[in-house]
VOBA-1610 file (N, C-alpha, C; in pm, whole numbers, padded with zeros to 5 digits, always signed):
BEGIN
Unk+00901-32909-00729Unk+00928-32850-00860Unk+01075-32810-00863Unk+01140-32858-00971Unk+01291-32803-01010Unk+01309-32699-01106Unk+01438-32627-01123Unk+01431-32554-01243Unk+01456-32662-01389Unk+01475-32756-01379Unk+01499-32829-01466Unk+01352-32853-01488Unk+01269-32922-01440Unk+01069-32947-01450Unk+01032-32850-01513Unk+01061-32682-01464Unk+00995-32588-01524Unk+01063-32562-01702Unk+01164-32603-01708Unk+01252-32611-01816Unk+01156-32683-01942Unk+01145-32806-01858Unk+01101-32917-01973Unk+00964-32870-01988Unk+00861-32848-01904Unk+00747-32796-01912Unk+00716-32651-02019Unk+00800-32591-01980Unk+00818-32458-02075Unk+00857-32496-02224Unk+00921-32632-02249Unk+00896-32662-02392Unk+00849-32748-02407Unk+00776-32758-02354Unk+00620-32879-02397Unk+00525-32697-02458Unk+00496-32618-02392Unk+00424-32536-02460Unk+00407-32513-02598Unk+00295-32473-02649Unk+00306-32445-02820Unk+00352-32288-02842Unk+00297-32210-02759Unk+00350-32096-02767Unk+00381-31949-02665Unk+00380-31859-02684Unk+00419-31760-02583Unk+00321-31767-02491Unk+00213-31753-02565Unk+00093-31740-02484Unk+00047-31824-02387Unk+00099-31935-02400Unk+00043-32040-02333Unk+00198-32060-02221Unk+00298-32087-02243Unk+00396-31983-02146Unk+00406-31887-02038Unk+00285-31792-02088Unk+00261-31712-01995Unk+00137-31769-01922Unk+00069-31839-01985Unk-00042-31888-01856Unk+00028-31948-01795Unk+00130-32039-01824Unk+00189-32136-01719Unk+00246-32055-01627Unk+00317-31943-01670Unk+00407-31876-01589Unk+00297-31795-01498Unk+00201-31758-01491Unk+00085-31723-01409Unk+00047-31843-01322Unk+00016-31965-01353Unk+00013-32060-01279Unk+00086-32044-01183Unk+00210-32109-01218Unk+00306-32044-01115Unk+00317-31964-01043Unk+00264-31881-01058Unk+00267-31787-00991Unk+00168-31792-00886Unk+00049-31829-00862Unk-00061-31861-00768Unk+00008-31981-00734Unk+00063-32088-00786Unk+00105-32217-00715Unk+00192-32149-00613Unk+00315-32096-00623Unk+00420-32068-00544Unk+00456-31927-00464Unk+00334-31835-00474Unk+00354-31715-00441Unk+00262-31685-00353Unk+00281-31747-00195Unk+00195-31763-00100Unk+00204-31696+00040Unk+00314-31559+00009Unk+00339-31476+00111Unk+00233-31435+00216Unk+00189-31470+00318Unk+00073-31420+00350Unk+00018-31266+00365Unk-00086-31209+00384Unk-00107-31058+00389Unk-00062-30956+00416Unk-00057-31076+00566Unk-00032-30956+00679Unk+00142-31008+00674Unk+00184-31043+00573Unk+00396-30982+00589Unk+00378-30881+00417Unk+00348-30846+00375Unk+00339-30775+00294Unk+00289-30671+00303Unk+00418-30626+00405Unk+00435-30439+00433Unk+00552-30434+00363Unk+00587-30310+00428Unk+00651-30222+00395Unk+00792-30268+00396Unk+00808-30315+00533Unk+00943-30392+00542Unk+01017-30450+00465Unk+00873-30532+00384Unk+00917-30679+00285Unk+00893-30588+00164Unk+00870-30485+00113Unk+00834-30428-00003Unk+00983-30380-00117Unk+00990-30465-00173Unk+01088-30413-00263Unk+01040-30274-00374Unk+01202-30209-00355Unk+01165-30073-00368Unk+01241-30069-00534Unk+01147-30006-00594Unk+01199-30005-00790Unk+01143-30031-00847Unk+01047-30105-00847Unk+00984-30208-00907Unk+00845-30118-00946Unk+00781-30127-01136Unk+00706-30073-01112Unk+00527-30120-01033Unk+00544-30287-01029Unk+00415-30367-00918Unk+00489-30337-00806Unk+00380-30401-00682Unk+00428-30405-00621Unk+00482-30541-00560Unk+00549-30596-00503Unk+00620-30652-00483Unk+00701-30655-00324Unk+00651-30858-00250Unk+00723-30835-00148Unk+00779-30957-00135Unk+00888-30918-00053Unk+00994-31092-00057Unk+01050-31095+00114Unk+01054-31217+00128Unk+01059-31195+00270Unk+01181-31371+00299Unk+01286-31326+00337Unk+01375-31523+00360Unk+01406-31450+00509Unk+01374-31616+00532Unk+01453-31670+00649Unk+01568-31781+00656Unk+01625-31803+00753Unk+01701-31909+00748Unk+01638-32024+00861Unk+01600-32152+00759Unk+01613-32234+00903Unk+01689-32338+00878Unk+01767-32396+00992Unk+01839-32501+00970Unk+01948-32499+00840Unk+02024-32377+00838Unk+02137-32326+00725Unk+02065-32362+00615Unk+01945-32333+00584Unk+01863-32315+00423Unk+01785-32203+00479Unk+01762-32136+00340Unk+01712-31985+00303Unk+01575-32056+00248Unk+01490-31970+00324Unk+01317-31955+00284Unk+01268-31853+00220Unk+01256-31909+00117Unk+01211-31753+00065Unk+01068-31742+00008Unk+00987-31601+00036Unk+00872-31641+00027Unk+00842-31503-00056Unk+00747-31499-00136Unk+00722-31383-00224Unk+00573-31384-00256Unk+00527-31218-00331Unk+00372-31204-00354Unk+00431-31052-00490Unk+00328-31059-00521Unk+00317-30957-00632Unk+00161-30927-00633Unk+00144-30806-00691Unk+00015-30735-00746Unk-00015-30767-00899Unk+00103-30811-00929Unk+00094-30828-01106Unk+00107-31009-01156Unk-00006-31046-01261Unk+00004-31197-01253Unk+00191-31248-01306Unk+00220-31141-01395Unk+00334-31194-01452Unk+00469-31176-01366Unk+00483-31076-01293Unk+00550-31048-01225Unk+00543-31171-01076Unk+00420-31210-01037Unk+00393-31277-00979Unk+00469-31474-01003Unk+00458-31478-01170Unk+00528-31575-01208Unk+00692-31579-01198Unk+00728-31454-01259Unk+00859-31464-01239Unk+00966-31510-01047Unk+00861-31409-01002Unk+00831-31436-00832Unk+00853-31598-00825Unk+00796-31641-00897Unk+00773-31763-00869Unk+00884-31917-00900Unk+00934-31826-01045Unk+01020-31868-01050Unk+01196-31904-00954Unk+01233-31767-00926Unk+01260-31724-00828Unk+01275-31852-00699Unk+01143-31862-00636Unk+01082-31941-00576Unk+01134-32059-00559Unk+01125-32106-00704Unk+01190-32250-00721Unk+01344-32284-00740Unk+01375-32164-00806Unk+01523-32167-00816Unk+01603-32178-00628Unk+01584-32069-00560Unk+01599-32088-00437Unk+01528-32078-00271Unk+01395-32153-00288Unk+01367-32186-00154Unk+01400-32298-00126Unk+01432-32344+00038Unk+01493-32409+00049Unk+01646-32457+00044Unk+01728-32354-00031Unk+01836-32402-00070Unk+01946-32299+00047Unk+02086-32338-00025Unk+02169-32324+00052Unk+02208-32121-00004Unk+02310-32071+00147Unk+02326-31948+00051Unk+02419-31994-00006Unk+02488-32088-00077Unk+02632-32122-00137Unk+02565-32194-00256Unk+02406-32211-00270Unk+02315-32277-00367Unk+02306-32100-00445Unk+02249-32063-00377Unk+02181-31908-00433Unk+02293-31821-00491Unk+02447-31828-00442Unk+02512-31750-00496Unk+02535-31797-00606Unk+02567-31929-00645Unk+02614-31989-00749Unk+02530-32037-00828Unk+02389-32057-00815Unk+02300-32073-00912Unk+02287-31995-01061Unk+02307-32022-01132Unk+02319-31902-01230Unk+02149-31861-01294Unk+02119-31800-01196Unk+01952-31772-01276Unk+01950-31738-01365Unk+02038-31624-01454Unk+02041-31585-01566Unk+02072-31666-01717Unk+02113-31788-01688Unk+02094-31836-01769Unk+02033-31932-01783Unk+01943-31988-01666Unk+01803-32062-01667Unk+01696-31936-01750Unk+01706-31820-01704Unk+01586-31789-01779Unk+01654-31746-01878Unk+01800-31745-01966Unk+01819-31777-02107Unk+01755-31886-02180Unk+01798-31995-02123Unk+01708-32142-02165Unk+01581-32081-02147Unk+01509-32083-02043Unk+01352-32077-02047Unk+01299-31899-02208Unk+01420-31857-02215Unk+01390-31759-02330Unk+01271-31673-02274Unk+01328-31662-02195Unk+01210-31504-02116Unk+01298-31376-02159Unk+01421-31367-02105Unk+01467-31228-02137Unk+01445-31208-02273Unk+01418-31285-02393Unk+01393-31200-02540Unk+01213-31199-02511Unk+01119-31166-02394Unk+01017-31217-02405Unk+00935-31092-02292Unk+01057-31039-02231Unk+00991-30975-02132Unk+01046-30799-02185Unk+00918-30704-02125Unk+00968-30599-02139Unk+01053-30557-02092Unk+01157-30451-02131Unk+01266-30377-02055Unk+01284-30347-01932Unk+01143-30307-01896Unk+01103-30251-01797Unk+01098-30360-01690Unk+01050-30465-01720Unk+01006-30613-01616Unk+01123-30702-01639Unk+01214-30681-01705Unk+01380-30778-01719Unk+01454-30673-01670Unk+01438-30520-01579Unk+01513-30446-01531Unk+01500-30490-01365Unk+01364-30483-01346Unk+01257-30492-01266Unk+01319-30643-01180Unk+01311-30746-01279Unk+01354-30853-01238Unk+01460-30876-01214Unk+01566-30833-01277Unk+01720-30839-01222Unk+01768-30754-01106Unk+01647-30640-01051Unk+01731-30521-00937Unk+01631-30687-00810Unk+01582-30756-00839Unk+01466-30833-00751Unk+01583-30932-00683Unk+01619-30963-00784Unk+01712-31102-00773Unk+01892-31099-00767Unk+01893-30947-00785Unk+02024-30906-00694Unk+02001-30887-00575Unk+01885-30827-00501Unk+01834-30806-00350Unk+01848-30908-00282Unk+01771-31079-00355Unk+01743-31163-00303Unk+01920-31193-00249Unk+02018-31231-00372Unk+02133-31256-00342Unk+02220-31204-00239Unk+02174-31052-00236Unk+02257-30978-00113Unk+02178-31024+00021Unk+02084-31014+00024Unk+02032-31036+00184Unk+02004-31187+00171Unk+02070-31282+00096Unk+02097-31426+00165Unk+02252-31476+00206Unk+02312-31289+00177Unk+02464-31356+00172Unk+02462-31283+00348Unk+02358-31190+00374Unk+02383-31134+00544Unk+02365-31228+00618
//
């Protein structure tokens, strides 16, 4: 899956609603952190779900692996996901997520609270792929 796939897929939808099932999909497709790493360690702190993210590096690519308590939050997770697992940290710094999910038109779509939520997520991710 690319961010470009999820792009085109997201306007094949008819509407929000059906958007958000996809984006729930997603979210069970790609959000396969297992149990037992979803402590405390991996627990991102702010957020009002809960929420855990966990990268490694192998072979100079970043793994990144994530879980949520919440289906939507779980999607965005997921998104996430696709934008950078696997990739380089010189992929992740320069990726511009923010304006993939301009195109995908989530930020006029998500509450304040879960587009705050999501941006303190995905500054974390960026700093601890640049250590």
């Amino acid at each position: 899956m690319t961010p470009q796939k999820v792009l085109q897929n997201f306007q094949r939808c008819a509407n929000w609603e059906d958007k958000y099932l996809y984006l729930i999909e997603l979210g069970d497709r790609f959000c396969l952190l297992p149990v037992n790493e979803q402590t405390n360690d991996h627990k991102i702190r702010g957020c009002q779900s809960s929420v855990w993210i966990t990268l490694t590096q192998n072979n100079n690519l970043i793994r990144l692996a994530a879980n949520s308590d919440a289906a939507i939050v779980k999607g965005l997770l997921a998104l996430m996901i696709i934008a950078y697992d696997q990739q380089s940290r010189q992929h992740i710094a320069t990726f511009n997520i923010d304006a993939w999910f301009e195109q995908l038109q989530l930020t006029q779509h998500l509450t304040p609270t879960r587009a705050i939520g999501i941006a303190t997520i995905i500054k974390q991710v960026q700093l601890i792929s640049r250590e």
